[in-house]
C-alpha positions in Angstrom: 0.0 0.0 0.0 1.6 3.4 -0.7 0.5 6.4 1.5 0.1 9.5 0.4 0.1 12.7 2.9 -1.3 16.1 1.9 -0.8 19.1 3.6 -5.0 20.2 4.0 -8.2 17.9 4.0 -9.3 19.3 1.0 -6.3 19.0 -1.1 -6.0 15.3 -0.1 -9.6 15.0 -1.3 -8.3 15.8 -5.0 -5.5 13.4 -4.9 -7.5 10.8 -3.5 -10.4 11.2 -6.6 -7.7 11.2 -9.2 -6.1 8.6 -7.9 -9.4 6.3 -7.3 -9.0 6.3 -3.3 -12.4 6.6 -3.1 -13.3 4.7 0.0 -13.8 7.0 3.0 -12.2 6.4 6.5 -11.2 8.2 9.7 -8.7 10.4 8.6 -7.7 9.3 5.3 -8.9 7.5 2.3 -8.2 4.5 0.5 -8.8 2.5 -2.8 -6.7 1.2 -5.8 -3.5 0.3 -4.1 -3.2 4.2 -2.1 -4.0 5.6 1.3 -4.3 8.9 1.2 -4.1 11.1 4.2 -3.2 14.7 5.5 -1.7 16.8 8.3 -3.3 20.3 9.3 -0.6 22.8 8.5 2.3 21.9 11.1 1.1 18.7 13.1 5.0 19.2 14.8 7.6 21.5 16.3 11.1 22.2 17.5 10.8 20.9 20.8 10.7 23.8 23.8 13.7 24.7 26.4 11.6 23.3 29.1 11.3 20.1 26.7 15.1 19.5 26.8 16.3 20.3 30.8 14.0 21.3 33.9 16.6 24.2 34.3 15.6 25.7 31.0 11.8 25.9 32.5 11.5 28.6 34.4 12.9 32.2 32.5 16.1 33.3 34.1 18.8 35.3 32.8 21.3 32.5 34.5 20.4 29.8 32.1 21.3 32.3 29.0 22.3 31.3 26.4 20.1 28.2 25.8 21.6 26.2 22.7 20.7 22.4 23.3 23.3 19.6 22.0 20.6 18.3 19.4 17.6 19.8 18.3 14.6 17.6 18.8 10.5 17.7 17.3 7.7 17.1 19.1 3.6 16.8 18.5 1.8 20.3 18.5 -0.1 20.0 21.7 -4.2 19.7 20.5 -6.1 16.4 20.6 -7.4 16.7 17.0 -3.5 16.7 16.0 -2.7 13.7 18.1 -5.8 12.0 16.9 -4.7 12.6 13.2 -1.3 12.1 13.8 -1.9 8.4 15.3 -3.8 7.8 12.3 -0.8 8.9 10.3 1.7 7.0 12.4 -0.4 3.9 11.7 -0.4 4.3 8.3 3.1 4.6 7.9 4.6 2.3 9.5 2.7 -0.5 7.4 3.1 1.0 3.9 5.4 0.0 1.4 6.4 3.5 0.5 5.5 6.8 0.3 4.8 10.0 -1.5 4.7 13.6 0.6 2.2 15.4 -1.2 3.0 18.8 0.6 3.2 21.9 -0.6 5.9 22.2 -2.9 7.9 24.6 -1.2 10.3 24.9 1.4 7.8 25.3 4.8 5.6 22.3 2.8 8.5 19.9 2.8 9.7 20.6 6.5 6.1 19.8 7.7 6.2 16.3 6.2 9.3 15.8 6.4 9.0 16.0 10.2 5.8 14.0 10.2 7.5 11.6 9.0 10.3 11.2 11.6 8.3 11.6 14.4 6.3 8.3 13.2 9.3 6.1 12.1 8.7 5.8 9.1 11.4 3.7 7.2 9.9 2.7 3.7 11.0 5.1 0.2 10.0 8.2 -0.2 8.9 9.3 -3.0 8.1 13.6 -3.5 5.2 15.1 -5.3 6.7 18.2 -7.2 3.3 20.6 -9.2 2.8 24.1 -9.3 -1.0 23.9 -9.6 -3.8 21.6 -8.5 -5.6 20.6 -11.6 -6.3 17.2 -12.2 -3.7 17.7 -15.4 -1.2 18.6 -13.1 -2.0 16.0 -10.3 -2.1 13.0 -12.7 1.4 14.9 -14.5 3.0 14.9 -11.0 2.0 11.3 -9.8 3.5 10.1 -13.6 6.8 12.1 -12.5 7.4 11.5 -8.9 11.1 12.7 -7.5 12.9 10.9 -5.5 12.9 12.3 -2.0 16.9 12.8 -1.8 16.6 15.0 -4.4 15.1 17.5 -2.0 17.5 17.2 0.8 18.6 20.5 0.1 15.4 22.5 0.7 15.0 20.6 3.7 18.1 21.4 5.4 17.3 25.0 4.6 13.6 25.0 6.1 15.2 22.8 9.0 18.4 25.8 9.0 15.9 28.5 9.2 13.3 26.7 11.9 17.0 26.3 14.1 17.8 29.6 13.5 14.9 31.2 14.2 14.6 29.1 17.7 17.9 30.1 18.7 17.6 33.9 18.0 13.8 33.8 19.4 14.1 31.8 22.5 16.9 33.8 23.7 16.8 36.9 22.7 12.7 37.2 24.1 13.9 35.8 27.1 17.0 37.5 27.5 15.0 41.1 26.9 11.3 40.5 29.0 13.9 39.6 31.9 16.1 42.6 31.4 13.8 44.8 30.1 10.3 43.8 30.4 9.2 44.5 34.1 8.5 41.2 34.6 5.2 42.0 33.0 5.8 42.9 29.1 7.0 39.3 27.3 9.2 41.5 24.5 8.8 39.5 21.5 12.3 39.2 19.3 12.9 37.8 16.2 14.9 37.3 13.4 13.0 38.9 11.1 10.5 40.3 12.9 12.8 42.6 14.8 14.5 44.7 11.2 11.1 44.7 10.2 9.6 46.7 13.6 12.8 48.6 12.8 12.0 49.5 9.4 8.8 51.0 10.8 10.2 52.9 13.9 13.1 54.3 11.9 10.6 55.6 9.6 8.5 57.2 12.0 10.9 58.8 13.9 12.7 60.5 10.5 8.4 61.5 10.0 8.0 63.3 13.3 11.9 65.1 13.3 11.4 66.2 9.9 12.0 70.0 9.2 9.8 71.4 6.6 12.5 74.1 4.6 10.7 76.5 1.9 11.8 76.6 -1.6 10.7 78.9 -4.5 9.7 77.4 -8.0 10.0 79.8 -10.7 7.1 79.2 -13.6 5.1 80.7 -16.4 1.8 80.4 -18.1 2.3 80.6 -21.7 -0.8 80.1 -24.2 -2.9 78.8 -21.2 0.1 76.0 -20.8 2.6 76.0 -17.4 6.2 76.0 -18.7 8.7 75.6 -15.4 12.4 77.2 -15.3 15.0 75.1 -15.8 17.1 76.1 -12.9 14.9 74.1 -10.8 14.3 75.4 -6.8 15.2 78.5 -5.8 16.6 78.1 -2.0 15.9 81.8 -1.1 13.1 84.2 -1.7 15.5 86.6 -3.0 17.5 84.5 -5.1 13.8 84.0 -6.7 12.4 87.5 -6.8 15.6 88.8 -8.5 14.6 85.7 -11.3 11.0 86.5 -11.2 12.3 90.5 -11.8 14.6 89.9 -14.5 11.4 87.9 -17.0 8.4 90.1 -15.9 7.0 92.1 -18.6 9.4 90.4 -21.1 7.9 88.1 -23.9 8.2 85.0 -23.7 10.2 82.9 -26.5 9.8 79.4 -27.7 13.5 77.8 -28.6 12.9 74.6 -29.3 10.2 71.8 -29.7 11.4 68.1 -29.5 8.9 65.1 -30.2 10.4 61.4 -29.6 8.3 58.2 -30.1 8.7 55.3 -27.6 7.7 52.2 -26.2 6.5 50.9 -22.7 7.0 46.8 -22.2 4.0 45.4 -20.0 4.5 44.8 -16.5 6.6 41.4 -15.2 3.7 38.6 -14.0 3.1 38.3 -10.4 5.0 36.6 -7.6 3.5 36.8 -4.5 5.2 40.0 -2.7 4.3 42.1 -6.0 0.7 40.8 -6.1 0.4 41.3 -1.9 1.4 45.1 -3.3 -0.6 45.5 -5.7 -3.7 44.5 -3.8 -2.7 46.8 -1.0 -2.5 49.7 -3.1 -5.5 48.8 -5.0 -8.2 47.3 -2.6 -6.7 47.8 0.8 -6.2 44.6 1.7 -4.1 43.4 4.1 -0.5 41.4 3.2 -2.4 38.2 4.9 -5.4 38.5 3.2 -4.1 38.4 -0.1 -2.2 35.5 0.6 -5.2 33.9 2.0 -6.8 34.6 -1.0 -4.7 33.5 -3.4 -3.6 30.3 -1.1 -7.9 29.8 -1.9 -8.0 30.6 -5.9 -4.8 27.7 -6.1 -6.5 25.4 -3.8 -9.8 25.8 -6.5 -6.8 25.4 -9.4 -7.6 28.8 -11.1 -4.1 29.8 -10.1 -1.0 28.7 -9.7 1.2 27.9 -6.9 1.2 31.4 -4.8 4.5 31.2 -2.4 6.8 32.0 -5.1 9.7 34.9 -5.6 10.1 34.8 -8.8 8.2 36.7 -11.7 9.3 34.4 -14.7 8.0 31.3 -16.3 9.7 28.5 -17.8 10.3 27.6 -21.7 8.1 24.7 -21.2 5.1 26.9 -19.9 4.7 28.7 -23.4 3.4 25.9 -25.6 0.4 25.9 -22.6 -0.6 29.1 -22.7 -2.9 29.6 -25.9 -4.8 26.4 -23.5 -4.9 28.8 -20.6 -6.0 32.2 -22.9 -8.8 29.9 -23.9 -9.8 29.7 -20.4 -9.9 33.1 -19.7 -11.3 34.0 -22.9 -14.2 31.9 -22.0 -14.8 33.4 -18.3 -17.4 35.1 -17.7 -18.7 36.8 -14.4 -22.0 38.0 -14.2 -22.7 36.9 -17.4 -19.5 39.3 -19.0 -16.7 38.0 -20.3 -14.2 40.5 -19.0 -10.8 39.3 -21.1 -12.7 37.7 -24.4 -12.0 41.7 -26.3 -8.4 41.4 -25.3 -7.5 37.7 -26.2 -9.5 37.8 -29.5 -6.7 39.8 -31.6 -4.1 37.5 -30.6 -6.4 33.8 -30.9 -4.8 31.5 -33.7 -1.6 33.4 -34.0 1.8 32.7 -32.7 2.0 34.5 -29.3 5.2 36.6 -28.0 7.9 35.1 -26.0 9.7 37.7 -24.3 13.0 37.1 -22.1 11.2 39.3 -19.2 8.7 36.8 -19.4 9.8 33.2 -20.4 13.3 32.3 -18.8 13.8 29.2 -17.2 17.1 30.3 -15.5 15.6 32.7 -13.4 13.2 29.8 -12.1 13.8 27.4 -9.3 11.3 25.4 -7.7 8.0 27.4 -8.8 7.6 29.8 -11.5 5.5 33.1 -11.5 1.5 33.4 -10.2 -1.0 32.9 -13.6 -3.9 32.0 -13.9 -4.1 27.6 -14.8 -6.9 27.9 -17.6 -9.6 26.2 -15.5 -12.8 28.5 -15.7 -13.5 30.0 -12.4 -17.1 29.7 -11.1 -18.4 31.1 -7.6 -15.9 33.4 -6.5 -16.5 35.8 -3.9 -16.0 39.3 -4.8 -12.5 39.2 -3.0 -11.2 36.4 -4.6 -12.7 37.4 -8.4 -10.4 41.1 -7.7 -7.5 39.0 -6.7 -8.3 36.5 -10.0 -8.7 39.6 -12.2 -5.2 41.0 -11.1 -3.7 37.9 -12.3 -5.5 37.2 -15.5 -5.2 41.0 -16.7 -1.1 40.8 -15.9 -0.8 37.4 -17.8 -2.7 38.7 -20.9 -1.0 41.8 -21.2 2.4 40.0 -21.6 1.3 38.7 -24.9 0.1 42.2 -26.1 1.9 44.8 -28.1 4.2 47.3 -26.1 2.3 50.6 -25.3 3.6 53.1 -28.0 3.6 57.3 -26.9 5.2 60.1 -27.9 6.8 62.9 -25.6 6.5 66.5 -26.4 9.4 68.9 -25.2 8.8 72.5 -25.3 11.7 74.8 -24.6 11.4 78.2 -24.3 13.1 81.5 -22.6 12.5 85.0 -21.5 15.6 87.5 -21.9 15.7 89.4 -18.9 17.6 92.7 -17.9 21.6 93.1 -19.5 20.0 90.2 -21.8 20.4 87.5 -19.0 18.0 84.4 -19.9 15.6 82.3 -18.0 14.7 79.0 -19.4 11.6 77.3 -19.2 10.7 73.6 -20.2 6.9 71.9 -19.9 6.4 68.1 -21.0 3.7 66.6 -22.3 2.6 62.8 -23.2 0.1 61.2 -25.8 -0.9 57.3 -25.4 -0.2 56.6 -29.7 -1.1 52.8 -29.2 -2.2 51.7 -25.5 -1.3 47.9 -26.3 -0.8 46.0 -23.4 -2.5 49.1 -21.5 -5.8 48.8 -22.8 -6.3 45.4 -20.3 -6.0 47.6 -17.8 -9.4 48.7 -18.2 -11.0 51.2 -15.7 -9.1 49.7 -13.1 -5.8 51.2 -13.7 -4.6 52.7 -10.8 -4.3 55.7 -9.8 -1.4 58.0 -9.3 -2.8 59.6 -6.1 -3.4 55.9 -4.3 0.6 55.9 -4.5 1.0 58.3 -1.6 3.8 55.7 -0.3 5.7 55.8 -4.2 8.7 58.0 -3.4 9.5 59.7 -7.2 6.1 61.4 -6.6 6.1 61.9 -3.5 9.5 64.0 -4.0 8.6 65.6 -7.6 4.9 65.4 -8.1 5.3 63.8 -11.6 2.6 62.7 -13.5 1.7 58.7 -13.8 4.0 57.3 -16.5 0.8 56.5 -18.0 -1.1 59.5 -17.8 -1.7 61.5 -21.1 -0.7 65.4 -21.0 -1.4 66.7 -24.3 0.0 70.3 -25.1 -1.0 72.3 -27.8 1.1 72.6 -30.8 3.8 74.9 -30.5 6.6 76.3 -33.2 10.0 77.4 -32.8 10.7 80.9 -32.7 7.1 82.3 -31.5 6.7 84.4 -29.0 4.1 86.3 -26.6 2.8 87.5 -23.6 3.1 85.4 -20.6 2.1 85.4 -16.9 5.1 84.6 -14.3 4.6 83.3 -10.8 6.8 82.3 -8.3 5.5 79.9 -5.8 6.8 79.1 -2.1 6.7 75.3 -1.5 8.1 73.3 1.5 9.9 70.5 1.8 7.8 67.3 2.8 8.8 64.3 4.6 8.9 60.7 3.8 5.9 59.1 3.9 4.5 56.3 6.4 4.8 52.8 5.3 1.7 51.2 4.7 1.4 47.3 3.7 2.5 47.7 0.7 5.6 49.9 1.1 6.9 48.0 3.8 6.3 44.3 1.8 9.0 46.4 -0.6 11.2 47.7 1.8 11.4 43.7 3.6 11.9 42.2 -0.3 15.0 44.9 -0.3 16.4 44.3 2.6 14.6 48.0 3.2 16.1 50.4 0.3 14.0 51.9 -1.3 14.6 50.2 -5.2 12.2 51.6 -7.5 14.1 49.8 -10.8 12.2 46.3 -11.1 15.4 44.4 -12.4 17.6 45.7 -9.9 14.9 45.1 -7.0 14.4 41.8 -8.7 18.2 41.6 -7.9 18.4 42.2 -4.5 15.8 39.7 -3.7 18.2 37.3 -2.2 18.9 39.6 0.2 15.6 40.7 1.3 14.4 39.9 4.9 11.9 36.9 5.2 10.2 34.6 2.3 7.2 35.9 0.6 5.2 33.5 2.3 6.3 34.6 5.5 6.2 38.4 5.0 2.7 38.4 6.0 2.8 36.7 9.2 5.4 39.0 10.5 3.3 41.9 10.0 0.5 40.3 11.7 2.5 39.2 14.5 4.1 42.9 15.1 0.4 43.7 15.4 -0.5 41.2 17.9 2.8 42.1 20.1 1.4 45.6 19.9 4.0 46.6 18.4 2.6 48.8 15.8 -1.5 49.8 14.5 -3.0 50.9 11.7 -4.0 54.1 11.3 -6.2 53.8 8.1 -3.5 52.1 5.2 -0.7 53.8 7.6 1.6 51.3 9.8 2.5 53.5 13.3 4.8 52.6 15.7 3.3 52.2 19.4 5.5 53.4 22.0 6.0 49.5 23.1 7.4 49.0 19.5 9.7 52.5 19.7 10.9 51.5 23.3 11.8 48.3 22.2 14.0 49.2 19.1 15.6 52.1 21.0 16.5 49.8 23.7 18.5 47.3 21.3 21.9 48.2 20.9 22.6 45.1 19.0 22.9 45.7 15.2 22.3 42.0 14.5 18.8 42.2 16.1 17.7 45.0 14.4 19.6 45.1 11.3 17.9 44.7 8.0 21.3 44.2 5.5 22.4 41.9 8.3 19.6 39.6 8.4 19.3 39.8 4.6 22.8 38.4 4.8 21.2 35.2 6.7 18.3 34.9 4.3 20.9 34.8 1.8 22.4 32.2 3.6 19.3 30.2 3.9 18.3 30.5 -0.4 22.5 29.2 -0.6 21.7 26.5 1.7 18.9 25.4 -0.4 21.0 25.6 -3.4 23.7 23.5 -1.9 26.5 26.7 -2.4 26.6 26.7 1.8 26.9 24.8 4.5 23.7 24.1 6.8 26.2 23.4 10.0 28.3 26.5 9.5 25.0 28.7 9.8 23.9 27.2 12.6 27.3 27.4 14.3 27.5 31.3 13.2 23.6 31.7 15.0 25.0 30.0 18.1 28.2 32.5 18.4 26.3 35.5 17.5 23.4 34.7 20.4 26.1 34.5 22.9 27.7 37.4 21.7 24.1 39.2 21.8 23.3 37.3 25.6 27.0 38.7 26.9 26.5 42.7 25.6 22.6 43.0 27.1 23.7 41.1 30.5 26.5 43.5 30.8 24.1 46.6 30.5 23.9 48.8 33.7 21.1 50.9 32.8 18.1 51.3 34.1 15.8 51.1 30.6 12.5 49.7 31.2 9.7 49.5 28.4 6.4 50.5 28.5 3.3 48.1 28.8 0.1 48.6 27.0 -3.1 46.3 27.4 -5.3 46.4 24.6 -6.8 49.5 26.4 -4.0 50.9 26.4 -3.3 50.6 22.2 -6.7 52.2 22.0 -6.0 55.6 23.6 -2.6 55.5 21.9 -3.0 59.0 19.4 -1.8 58.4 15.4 1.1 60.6 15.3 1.2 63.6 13.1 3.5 64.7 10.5 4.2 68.3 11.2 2.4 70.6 8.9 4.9 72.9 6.6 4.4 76.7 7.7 2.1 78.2 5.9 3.8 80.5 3.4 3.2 84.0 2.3 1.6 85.0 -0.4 3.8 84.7 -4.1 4.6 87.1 -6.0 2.9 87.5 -9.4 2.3 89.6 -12.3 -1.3 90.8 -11.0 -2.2 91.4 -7.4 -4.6 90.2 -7.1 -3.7 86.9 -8.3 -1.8 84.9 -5.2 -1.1 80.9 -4.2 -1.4 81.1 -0.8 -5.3 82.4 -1.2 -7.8 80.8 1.0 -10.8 81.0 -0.3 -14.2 79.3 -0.8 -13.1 77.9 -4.3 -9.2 77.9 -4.4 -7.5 78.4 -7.2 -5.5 75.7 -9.6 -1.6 76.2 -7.7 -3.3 77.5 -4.1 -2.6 76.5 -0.7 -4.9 74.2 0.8 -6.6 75.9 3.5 -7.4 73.2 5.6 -3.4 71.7 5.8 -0.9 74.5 4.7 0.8 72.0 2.7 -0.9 70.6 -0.3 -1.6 72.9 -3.4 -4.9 72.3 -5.4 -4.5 70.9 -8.9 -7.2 71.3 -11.7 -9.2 68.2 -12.8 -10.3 65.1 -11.7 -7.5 63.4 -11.0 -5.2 65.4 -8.4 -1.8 65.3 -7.3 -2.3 67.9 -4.3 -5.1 67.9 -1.9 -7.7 66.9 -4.1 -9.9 66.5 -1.3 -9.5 69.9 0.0 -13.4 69.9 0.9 -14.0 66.7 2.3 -11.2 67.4 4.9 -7.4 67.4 3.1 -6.3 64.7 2.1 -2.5 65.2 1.5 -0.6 63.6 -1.4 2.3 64.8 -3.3 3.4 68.6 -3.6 1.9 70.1 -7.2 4.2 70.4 -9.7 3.6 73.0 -12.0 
């Protein structure tokens, strides 16, 4: 009898039907030669201190460093584990081999693999290797089972991590609620949990020390268009007046008009730190919801595998996809078929295979999130957003590049002794939307990307947005009006979700290039699939809330990062170094032994600097009460500046009125400067109660 373990109920159930184990027992299912059970998530775990010496029981700083001679598992403590697990146990120990049916990634194999030492079991092993659940892919996978050795190395690397994080948590939470914690605050530490609270603080506190300092921007309105000097920000008033002095009354002069014709490539596909973003941004959803969500839409098979890193599919993946276009081109929700207009072009011909999509170096064990080609049916209204995201990234790979022209306009004003000002205004016009046109109505929007730092500095305009000017010709000239507007430095903004998943994939710098932050993902702090159970866990620690999509600090959280010392607690390079450590472990370039050993030294070298501290630091405790009456902190408001100068009186920016003008001061924040239109790049809600985005850019 061979025995097959799955890592849900429900995923067991498919293997079981294709493979005619139809005949239902407690806690499995059996028929034509297979057994077919499954564990619950993690059925085991490292074993506890208190598990390996009575000393190691009771929490005292004495018994620091804790690094037992051999790491041990035991059963999760819950009856409906040990039920299931005696089941298993039983199971195994009679068959004549088996086949781990777990998720096929690193945290999957670890779970069985442990499952299957704590029951003995001493028959082959045999590993079940698919990215998605259709019954194409089950019945593929069971005709190409692996041989379990061949996965040795992505064990040892879950097993390296589970160690490491032991060693580090154990001791470190210990070492710090003892030292620290009043003996009533249990201060959580962790190996990646810690950088990450780190990122936050760090942010925060550069927030709330932030220095608003005024600059003056020199423009003109030209033929009802805003040109913008060239010089860029004036640092004084009068460095600007004297500018503004020099052009005033003068005509203004057009020197040059430059078009250039380009392209824009679609988007990479979706891994799952990219798609957590996106959904963030888009829906507000939370890092662990998404995954939740897409961990459902693969369990249905309408998606692939979701725990992945990468954003490339293999060779062998492109003769599938005109099956999986087909799929989507037959969806339909609420009686609409959403992607049929976009696939219909491309149906019957040869699609594109582009090296930013199809490269099987840059995959490992999974390749990027589409959708399988299995028509959904029932989805809630979450999981049919999550769905779209995927299908509309995975169709525009195989459309045409977008195609747009850019419009520079140069011009100048000769000013007193013949001294020049130069003025430049840019302009944008979609030619061919290609691949953009699947974006549909859902494109998003430049102002949801308060956390994107480019606009948050400079107030450009969306890549994508269209800004057409009017058609200009060298040499012409005219009247003009000149302003010259204060502005204030802002500060950085607030991570949110989505910000943060970024800042933990970079090992937190910011990295707005995709290839090079596709780069530095080896470094980055955590695993995708873990990403999201850290931020949950800061929250439970009450460590940080959310104030709308804004992450805050609490003062527990702030306490506890100012009172580390330790750079290798809190350090996000530094424990991007051991996640690199980890992916080299798994790809057999480093030793499993020498990281552990490295762990061990570093914890007593982290147990001997805190036990040696003669302070008297003490962190605060919050109850849940407590985190309620804790106030959002505010970024300090820029001063609100004078009014500008301009051509007319009684034209000024800093104007409060009941209907400001295009370029005015919000009179509700002092900061944010109305823009015209319906989509805004200032405070656009100026009277709903501000809502501060970018600075306007004139």
């Amino acid at each position: 009898m061979i025995v097959c373990i799955a890592e849900k109920p429900s995923v067991a159930r498919d293997i079981a039907r294709i493979l005619g184990a139809n005949s239902s027992h407690d806690g499995y299912m059996e028929g034509n030669g297979y057994q077919v059970t499954w564990t619950f998530g993690h059925l085991c775990t490292l074993k506890e201190p208190g598990d390996y010496t009575q000393a190691w029981k009771p929490w005292a700083l004495t018994q620091l460093p804790m690094v037992p001679q051999r790491f041990g598992i035991k059963l999760i403590p819950d009856r409906g584990i040990e039920k299931q697990f005696s089941i298993i146990e039983k199971l195994m120990q009679a068959a004549d081999g088996i086949v781990n049916c777990g998720d096929a990634g690193q945290e999957g194999e670890l779970i069985q693999r442990w499952v299957m030492q704590k029951a003995q079991a001493t028959c082959p092993v045999k590993r079940l290797w698919i990215s998605s659940m259709t019954d194409e892919a089950i019945r593929e996978g069971f005709a190409n089972l692996k041989d379990q050795t061949d996965y040795q190395p992505l064990y040892l690397a879950g097993l390296s991590r589970a160690i490491g994080d032991w060693l580090l948590g154990m001791n470190a939470t210990r070492l710090y609620t003892l030292k620290y914690g009043q003996n009533r605050q249990v201060l959580s530490i962790g190996r990646v949990q810690t950088p990450t609270l780190a990122l936050i603080v760090n942010r925060q506190k550069e927030i709330e020390n932030f220095k608003p300092e005024p600059y003056w921007v020199l423009a003109t309105v030209y033929r009802d268009t805003i040109f913008t000097a060239t010089k860029g920000k004036f640092t004084s008033k009068e460095e600007g007046e004297k500018a503004f002095a020099t052009i005033e009354g003068k005509p203004f002069t057009v020197t040059k008009v430059e078009k250039k014709e380009g392209k824009e490539q679609p988007p990479q596909l979706y891994d799952l730190t990219s798609l957590q973003v996106d959904c963030n941004r888009k829906f507000g959803y939370s890092a662990e919801m998404t995954l939740n969500l897409i961990q459902a839409l693969y369990e249905k098979k309408y998606t692939t595998y979701p725990r992945v890193d990468t954003q490339y599919l293999s060779d062998d993946i492109y003769p599938k996809c005109p099956q999986t276009l087909n799929g989507l081109y037959q969806t339909k929700f609420a009686g609409v078929a959403p992607y049929a207009e976009f696939i219909k072009p491309i149906g019957g011909k040869a699609l594109k295979k582009s090296k930013r999509v199809f490269d099987t170096s840059k995959v490992t064990d999974h390749h990027a999130i589409i959708p399988t080609g299995v028509v959904p049916q029932n989805l809630s209204d979450a999981e049919q957003k999550v769905f779209d995201l995927i299908a509309r990234r995975f169709i525009g790979v195989f459309l045409p590049d977008c195609k747009f022209s850019t419009t520079t306009v140069l011009g100048e004003v000769n000013g007193n002794d013949e001294e020049s000002v130069e003025f430049k205004v840019t302009g944008k016009e979609i030619l061919d939307p290609g691949w953009r046109m699947v974006q549909g109505k859902d494109k998003q929007k430049a102002d949801d990307d308060n956390d994107d730092k480019k606009q948050q500095e400079t107030g450009e305009l969306d890549a994508g947005i269209e800004r057409t000017l009017p058609t200009f010709v060298k040499g012409e000239s005219g009247d003009h009006k000149p302003t010259l507007t204060e502005k204030w430095t802002t500060p950085p903004p607030y991570y949110n979700e989505a910000s943060l998943l970024r800042a933990m994939e970079t090992a937190g710098k910011f990295v707005e290039d995709e290839t090079l932050r596709a780069a530095m993902k080896e470094n980055g702090i955590g695993r995708p699939s873990s990403r999201a159970g850290i931020i949950e866990t800061l929250f439970k620690r009450h460590y940080i809330k959310r104030d709308r999509k804004r992450l805050i600090a609490t003062p527990t959280g702030i306490e506890l990062i100012d009172l580390i010392h330790e750079e290798l607690l809190k350090s996000c390079e530094l424990t991007g170094i051991w996640e690199k450590k980890l992916r080299d472990i798994e790809h057999q370039t480093y030793d499993a032994q020498q990281f552990i050993e490295e762990l061990k030294a570093q914890v007593a070298e982290i147990v001997q600097e805190v036990m040696s501290d003669t302070s008297n630091r003490r962190v605060t405790v919050l109850s849940d009460a407590d985190l309620k009456k804790v106030k959002s902190p505010k970024a300090e408001a820029a001063p609100k500046p004078k009014a500008s100068r301009k051509k007319k009186k009684e034209e000024t920016t800093a104007a409060a009125t009941d209907e400001p003008k295009e370029g005015d001061i919000c009179p509700l924040c002092g900061q944010g400067h109305i823009i015209k239109g319906k989509t805004a790049y200032g405070c656009s809600r100026w009277k709903e109660g501000c809502t501060y985005r970018v600075p306007f850019k004139q």
